[in-house]
C-alpha positions as CSV (number, residue, x, y, z in Angstrom):
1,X,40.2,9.0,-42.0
2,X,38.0,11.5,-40.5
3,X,37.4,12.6,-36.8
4,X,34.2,12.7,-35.1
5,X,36.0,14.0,-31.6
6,X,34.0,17.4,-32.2
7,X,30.3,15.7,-32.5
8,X,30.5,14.3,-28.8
9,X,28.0,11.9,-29.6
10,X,27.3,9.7,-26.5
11,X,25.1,6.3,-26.3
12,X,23.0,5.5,-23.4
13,X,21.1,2.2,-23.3
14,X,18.2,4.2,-21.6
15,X,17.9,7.0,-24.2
16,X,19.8,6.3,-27.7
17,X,22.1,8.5,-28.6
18,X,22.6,11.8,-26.7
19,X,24.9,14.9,-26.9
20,X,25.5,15.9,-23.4
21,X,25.2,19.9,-23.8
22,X,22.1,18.8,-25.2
23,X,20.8,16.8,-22.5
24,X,17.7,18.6,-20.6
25,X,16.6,17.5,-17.5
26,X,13.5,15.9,-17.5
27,X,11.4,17.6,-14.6
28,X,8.6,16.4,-12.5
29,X,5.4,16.5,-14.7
30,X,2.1,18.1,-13.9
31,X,-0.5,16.3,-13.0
32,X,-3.7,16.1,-10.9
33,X,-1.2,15.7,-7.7
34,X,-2.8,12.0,-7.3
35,X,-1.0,9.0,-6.7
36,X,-3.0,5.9,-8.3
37,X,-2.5,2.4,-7.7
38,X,-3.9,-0.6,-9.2
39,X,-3.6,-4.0,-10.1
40,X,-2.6,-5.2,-14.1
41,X,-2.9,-8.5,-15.9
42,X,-3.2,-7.1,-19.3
43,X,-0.1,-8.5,-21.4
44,X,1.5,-10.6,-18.9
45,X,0.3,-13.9,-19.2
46,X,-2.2,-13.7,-16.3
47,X,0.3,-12.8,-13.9
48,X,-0.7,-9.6,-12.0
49,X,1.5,-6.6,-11.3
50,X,0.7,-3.5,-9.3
51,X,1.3,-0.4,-11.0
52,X,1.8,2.7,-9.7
53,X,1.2,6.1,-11.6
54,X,1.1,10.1,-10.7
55,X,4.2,10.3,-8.9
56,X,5.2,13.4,-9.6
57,X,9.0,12.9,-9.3
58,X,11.9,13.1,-11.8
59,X,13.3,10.2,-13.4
60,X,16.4,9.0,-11.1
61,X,13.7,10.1,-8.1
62,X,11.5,8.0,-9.5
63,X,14.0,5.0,-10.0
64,X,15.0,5.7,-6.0
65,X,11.4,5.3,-5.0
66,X,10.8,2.3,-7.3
67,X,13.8,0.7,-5.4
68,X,12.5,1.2,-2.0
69,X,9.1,0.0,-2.7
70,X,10.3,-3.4,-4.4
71,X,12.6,-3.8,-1.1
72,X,9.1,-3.0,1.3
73,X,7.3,-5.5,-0.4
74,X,10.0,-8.3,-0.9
75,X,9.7,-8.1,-4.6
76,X,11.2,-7.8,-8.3
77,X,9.3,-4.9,-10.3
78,X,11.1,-1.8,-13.0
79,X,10.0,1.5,-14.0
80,X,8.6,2.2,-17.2
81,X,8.7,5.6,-18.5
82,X,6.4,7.1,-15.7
83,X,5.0,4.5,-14.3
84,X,6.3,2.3,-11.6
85,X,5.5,-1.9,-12.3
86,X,5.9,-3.7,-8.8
87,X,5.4,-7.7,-9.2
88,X,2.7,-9.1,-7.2
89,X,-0.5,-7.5,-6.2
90,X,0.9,-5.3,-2.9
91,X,-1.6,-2.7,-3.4
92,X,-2.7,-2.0,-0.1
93,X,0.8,-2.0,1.2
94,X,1.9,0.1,-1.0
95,X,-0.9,2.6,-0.6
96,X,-0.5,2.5,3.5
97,X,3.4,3.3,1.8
98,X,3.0,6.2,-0.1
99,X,0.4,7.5,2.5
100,X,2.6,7.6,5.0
101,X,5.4,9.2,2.7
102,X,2.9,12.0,2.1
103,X,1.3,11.5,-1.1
104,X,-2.3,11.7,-2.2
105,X,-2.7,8.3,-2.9
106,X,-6.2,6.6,-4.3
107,X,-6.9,2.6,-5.6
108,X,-7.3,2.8,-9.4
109,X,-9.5,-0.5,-11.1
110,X,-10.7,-2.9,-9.5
């Protein structure tokens, strides 16, 4: 019987599997340092979600954010990969939000 104790092979639901001294830590990404909001039906069934891109955060900061948002507007909504899905259409709350939090924030759509 072999042992695998010296691959250290790990398994995270989020990312597959990982070897830990190989894990990098994703950092912020560079973008136009603009905060865009808008409003998506596209793939859900006519139900509208307000999505939230730019946020130039890393993922656990973005996760923390995502959280605080969904509690502001009273809501369910995830994060996928950079992007932030927020049930509902709360886009002018959420602008006035991130505003006030700092950001460069503009309406994206329609």
């Amino acid at each position: 019987m072999k042992s695998f104790d010296h691959l250290d092979i790990v398994f995270s639901t989020e990312t597959g599997r990982i070897r830990p001294d190989k894990q990098k830590e994703n950092p912020a990404p560079k973008g136009d340092g603009i905060v865009r909001v808008g409003r998506e039906t596209k793939g859900r069934k006519g139900k509208g979600m307000t999505v939230v891109t730019g946020v130039p955060l890393h993922p656990e900061g973005l996760r923390e954010l995502a959280r605080q948002l969904k509690q502001k507007c009273g809501t369910g909504g995830t994060v996928k990969g950079r992007t932030i899905e927020i049930q509902g259409d709360h886009r002018d709350l959420l602008i006035a939000e991130l505003a006030q939090r700092g950001y460069t924030v503009k309406k994206s759509g329609g």
